[in-house]
C-alpha positions in Angstrom: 16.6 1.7 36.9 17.7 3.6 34.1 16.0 1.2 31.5 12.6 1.4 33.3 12.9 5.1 33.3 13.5 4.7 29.3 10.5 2.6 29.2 8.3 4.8 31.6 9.3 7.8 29.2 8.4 6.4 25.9 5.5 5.1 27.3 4.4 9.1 28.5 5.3 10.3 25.1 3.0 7.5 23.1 0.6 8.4 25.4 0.3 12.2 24.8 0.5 10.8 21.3 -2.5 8.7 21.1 -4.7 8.9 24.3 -5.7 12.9 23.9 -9.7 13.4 24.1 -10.8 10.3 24.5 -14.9 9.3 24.3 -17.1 8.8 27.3 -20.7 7.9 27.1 -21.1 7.4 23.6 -23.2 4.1 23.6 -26.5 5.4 24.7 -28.7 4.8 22.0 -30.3 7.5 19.6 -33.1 5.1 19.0 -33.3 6.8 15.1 -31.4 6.6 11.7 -30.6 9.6 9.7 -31.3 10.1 6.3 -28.4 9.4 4.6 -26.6 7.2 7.0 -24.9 3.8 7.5 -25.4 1.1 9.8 -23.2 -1.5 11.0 -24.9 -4.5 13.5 -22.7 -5.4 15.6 -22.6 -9.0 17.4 -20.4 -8.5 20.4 -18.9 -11.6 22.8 -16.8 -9.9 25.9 -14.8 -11.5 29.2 -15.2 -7.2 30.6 -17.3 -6.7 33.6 -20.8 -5.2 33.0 -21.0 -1.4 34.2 -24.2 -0.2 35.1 -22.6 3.2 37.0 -22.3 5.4 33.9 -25.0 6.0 31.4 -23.4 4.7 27.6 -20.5 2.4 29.2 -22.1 -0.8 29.2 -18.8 -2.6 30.1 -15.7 -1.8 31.8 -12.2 -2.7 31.9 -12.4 -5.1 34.4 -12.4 -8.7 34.3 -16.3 -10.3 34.2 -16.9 -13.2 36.4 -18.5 -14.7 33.0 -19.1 -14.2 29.1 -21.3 -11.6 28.3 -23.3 -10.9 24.9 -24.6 -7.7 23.5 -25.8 -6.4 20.2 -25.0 -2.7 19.1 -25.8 -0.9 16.1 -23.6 2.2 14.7 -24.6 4.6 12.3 -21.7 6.1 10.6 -22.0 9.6 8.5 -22.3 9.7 4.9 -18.9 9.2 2.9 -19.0 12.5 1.4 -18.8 13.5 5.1 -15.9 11.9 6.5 -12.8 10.3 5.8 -12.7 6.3 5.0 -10.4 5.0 7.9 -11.2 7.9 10.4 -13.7 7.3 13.2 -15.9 10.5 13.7 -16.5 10.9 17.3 -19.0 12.6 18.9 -18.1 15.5 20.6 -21.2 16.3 22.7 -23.7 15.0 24.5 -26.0 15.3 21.1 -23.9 14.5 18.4 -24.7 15.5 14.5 -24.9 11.6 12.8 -24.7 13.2 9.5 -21.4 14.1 10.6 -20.2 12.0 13.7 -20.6 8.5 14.7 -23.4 7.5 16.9 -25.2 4.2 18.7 -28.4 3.5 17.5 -29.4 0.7 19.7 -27.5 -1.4 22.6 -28.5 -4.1 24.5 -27.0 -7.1 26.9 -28.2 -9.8 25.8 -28.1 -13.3 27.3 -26.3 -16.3 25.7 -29.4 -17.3 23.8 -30.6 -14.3 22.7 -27.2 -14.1 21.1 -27.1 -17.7 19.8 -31.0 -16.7 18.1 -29.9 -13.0 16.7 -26.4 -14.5 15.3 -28.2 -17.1 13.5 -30.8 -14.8 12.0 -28.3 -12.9 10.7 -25.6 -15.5 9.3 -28.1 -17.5 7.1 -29.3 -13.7 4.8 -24.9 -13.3 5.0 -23.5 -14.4 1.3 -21.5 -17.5 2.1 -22.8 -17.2 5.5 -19.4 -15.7 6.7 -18.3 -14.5 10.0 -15.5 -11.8 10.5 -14.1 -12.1 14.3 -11.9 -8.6 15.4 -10.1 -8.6 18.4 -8.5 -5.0 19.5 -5.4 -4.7 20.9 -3.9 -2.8 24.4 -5.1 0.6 25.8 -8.9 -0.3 24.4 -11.7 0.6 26.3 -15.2 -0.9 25.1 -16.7 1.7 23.3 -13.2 2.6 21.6 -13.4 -1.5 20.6 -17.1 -0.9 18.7 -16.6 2.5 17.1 -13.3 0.9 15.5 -15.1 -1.8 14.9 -17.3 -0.7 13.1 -15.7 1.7 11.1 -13.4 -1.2 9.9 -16.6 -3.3 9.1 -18.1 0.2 6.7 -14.6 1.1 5.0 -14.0 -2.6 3.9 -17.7 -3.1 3.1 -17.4 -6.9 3.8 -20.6 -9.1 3.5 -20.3 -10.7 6.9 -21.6 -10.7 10.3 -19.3 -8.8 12.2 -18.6 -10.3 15.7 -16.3 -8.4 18.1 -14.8 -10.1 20.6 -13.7 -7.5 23.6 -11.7 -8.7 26.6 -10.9 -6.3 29.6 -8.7 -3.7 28.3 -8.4 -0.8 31.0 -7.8 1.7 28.2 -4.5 3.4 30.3 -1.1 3.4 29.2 0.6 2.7 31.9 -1.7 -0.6 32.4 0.2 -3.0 29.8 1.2 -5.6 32.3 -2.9 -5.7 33.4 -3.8 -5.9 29.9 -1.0 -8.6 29.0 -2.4 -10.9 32.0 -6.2 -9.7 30.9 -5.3 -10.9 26.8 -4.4 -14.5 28.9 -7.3 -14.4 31.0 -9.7 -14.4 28.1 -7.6 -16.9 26.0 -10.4 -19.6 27.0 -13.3 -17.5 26.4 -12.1 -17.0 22.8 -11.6 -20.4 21.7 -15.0 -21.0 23.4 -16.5 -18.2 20.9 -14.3 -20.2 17.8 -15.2 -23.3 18.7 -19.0 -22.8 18.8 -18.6 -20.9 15.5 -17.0 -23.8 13.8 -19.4 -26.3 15.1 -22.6 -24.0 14.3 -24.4 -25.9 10.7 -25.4 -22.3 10.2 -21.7 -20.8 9.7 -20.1 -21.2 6.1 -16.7 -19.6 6.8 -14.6 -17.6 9.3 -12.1 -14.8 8.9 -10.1 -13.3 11.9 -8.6 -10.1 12.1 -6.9 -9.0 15.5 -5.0 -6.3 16.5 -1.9 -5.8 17.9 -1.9 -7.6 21.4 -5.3 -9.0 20.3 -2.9 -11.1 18.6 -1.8 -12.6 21.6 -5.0 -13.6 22.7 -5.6 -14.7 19.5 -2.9 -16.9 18.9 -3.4 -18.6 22.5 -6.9 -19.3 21.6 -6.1 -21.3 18.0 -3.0 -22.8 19.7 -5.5 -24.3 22.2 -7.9 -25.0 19.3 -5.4 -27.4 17.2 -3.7 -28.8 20.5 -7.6 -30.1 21.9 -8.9 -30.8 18.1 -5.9 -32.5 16.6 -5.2 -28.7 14.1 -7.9 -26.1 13.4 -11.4 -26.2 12.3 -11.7 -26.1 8.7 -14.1 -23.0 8.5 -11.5 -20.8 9.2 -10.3 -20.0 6.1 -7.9 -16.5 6.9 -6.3 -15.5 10.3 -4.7 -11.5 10.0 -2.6 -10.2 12.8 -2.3 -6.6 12.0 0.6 -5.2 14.0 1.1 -7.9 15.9 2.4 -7.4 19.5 3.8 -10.9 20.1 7.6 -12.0 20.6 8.5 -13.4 17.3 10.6 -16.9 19.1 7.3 -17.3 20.9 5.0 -16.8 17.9 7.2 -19.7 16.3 6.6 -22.0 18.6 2.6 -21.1 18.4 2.8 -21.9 15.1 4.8 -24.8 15.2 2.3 -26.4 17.9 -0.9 -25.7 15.3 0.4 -27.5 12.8 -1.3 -24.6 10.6 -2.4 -25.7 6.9 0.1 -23.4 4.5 -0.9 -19.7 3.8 -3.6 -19.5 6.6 -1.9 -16.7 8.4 -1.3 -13.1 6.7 0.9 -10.8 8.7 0.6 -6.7 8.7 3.8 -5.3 9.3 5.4 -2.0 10.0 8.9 -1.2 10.5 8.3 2.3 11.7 5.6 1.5 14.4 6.4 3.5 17.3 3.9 1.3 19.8 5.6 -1.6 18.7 9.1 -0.1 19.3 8.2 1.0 22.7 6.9 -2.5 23.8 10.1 -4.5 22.6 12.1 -2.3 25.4 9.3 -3.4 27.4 10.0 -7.0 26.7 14.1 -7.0 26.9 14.6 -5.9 23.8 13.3 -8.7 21.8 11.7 -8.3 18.2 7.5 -7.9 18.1 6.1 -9.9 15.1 4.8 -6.6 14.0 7.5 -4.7 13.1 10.2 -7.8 12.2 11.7 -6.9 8.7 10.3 -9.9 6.3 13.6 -9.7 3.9 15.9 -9.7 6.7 17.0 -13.2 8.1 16.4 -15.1 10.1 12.3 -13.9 9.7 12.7 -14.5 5.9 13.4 -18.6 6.5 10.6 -18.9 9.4 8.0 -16.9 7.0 8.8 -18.5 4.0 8.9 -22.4 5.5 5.5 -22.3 6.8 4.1 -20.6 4.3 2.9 -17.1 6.3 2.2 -14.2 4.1 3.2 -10.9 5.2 2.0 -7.5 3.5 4.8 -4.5 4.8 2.9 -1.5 5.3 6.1 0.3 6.4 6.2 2.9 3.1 2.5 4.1 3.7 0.9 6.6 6.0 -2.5 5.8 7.5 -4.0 9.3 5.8 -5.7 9.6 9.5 -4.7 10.3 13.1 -2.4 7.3 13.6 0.8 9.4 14.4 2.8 6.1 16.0 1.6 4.3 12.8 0.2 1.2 14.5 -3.5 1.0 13.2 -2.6 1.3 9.7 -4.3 -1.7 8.8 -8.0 0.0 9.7 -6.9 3.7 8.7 -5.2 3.0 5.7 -8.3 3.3 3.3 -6.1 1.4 0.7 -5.3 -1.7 3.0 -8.8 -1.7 4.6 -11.3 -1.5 1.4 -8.7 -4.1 -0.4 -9.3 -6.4 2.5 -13.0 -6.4 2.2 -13.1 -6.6 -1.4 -11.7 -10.1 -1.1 -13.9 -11.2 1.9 -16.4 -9.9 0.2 -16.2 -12.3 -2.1 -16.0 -15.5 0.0 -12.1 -15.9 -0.9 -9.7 -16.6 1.2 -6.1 -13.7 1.1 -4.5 -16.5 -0.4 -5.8 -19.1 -1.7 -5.5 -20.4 -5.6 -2.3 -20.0 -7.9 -2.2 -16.0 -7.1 0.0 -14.4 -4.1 -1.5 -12.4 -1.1 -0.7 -9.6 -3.1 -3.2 -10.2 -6.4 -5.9 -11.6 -3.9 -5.9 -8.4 -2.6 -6.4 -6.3 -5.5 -2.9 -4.7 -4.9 -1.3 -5.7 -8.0 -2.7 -4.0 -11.3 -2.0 -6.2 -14.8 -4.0 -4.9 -17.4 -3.9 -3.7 -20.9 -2.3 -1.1 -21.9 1.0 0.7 -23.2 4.1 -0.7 -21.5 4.5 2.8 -19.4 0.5 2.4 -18.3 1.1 -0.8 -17.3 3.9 -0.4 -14.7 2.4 2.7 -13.6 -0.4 1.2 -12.7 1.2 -1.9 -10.4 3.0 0.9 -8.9 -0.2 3.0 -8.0 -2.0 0.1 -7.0 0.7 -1.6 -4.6 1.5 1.1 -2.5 3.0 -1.4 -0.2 5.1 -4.0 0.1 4.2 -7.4 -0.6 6.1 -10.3 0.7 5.1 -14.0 -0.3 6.6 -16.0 -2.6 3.9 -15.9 -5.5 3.2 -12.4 -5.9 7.4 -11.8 -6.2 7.2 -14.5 -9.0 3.9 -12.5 -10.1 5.2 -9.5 -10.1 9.2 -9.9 -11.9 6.6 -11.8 -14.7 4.9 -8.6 -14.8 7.9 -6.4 -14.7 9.2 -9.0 -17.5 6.2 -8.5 -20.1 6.2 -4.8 -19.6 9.2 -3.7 -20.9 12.2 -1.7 -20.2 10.5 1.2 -19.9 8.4 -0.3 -16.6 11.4 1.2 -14.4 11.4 5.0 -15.8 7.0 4.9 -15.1 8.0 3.1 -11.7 11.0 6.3 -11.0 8.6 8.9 -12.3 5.3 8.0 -10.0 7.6 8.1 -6.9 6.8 4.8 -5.4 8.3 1.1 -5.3 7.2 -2.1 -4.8 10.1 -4.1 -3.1 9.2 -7.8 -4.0 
């Protein structure tokens, strides 16, 4: 009794945390652009019940009797107007896009209007890549596009976004629904991966998935390999940002996908509070999210199959993540270094450089020998953990000079290889 009482507290105090003023009725569509403005097209794919009862819901929290498609358009404020990582939400029934998120256009569509608008859009897409994001717990639907698409804006990635959305109830105190939701929809996304990989039109595919997303996630590509004898070469990166999965059972995932090396890349966080909270809710075992990637025995599992981890533990997200577990989208750092690489059609980790360089995180240029390690220090504001960018980075540390560690001291931050 006295451990569930534990739980049920931490669970109220996240919750006053993170679930104050939350959106209603945001999707219903302005039907104009302002002058100034972004927009993100969103593809979406969702396993959430339609609801018709509320005016700018679209979907609930409960579970659909069948996949469901819909394409929504954001338009997002002017940069000078808002913070890169922050979604603006509307605070009224009118909001002011030059200074708040809004929905331009929403519509349900049926599976082949989807199949048709997806392929319009992949073959004008450089490399004709597809990013897949799948949210985490305590998500309701229109919490799932605004992030969505603020992550797709800040990391100003040439792809066509596809958000896959599965029946979150968006209440704290509904983990155990979500959990059994993330399992329900397991199918649905390797449905969604699969006809991505077989579609001629699709170059590549990139994953990003959040928190217990990653659970779904990791179902889904286990099923993948175990029916298709390993993964379908277009996917080319997986990312589990803060990853709400038991690190034995993640293991075992891995081990069964007989994954090719440095497919995966890992956002971690020692000091996140959601991730904290759910390991009491789970006997006390370690969430892949917040596992320490020096410490053993994470070190040895990381390092033999080949799973890059970038530890975001030293950095604040700069926006309103006070349990720091969306780091990975708030961060503007993390998020626009992300989309600079998948920008470019690269895999995080491909070629002779660590996740680190890919990343743009790591700054070797010319310059005095105090310029030089200042700027790896400015530029790698967070840990990097994979084998190549340590070996990058002592080369570095090595050409520089003794006087690498004074600049290092002076600007206040370290990079732990």
């Amino acid at each position: 009794m006295r451990i569930v009482r534990g739980c049920l507290g931490a669970l109220f105090i996240l919750g006053v945390a993170a679930c104050a003023g939350r959106p209603h009725n945001v999707l219903i569509p302005t039907h104009t652009v302002a002058p100034g403005t972004s927009t993100v097209d969103l593809m979406v794919a969702t396993t959430r019940a339609p609801d018709a009862s509320q005016p700018g819901e679209m979907f609930s929290g409960e579970r659909g009797g069948s996949f469901s498609f819909a394409d929504i358009t954001v338009s997002i404020p002017p940069d000078a107007n808002r913070k890169v990582g922050e979604v603006q939400w509307p605070q009224n029934e009118t909001p002011d896009p030059t200074r708040e998120f809004t929905t331009v256009d929403a519509r349900i569509l049926s599976r082949e209007q989807a199949l048709a608008e997806f392929n319009k859009r992949i073959v004008k897409t450089p490399n004709r890549q597809v990013l897949v994001f799948v949210h985490g717990f305590n998500t309701r639907f229109a919490e799932a596009v605004y992030r969505f698409a603020q992550i797709s804006h800040d990391s100003d990635a040439s792809v066509v976004p596809v958000l896959f959305t599965w029946p979150s109830r968006g209440k704290l105190l509904a983990y155990g629904y979500d959990h059994e939701s993330a399992s329900f929809s397991r199918d649905a996304l390797e449905t969604l991966l699969q006809a991505l990989a077989r579609n001629p039109n699709v170059g590549e595919i990139s994953i990003l998935a959040h928190s217990m997303g990653n659970w779904v996630t990791l179902e889904a590509l286990r099923q993948m390999a175990i029916r298709n004898r390993g993964l379908a070469p277009k996917i080319k990166n997986i990312m589990l940002a803060a990853p709400d999965v038991d690190f034995d059972v993640f293991k075992r995932q891995i081990l069964e996908m007989g994954v090719k090396p440095s497919l995966f890349t890992i956002f971690v966080s020692r000091d996140d509070e959601a991730l904290a909270v759910s390991k009491r809710v789970w006997g006390d075992k370690p969430r892949l999210g917040a596992v320490n990637p020096q410490a053993e025995p994470y070190r040895d599992v990381l390092d033999r199959d080949h799973i890059n981890v970038v530890d975001l533990t030293d950095i604040s997200s700069g926006g309103g993540d006070s349990l720091g577990h969306t780091k990975f989208a708030e961060a503007p750092a993390v998020v626009r270094s992300i989309g600079a690489r998948l920008a470019t059609g690269q895999t995080l980790s491909d070629g002779q450089a660590g996740v680190g360089s890919k990343l743009g995180l790591v700054a070797v240029g010319a310059g005095s020998a105090v310029g030089a390690a200042a700027g790896v220090a400015v530029a790698a504001p967070f840990a990097i953990v994979d084998p190549r960018t340590r070996e990058s980075l002592s080369e570095h540390f090595e050409a520089v000079g003794d006087h690498a560690g004074d600049a290092l001291e002076s600007s206040g931050r370290v990079v732990r290889p």
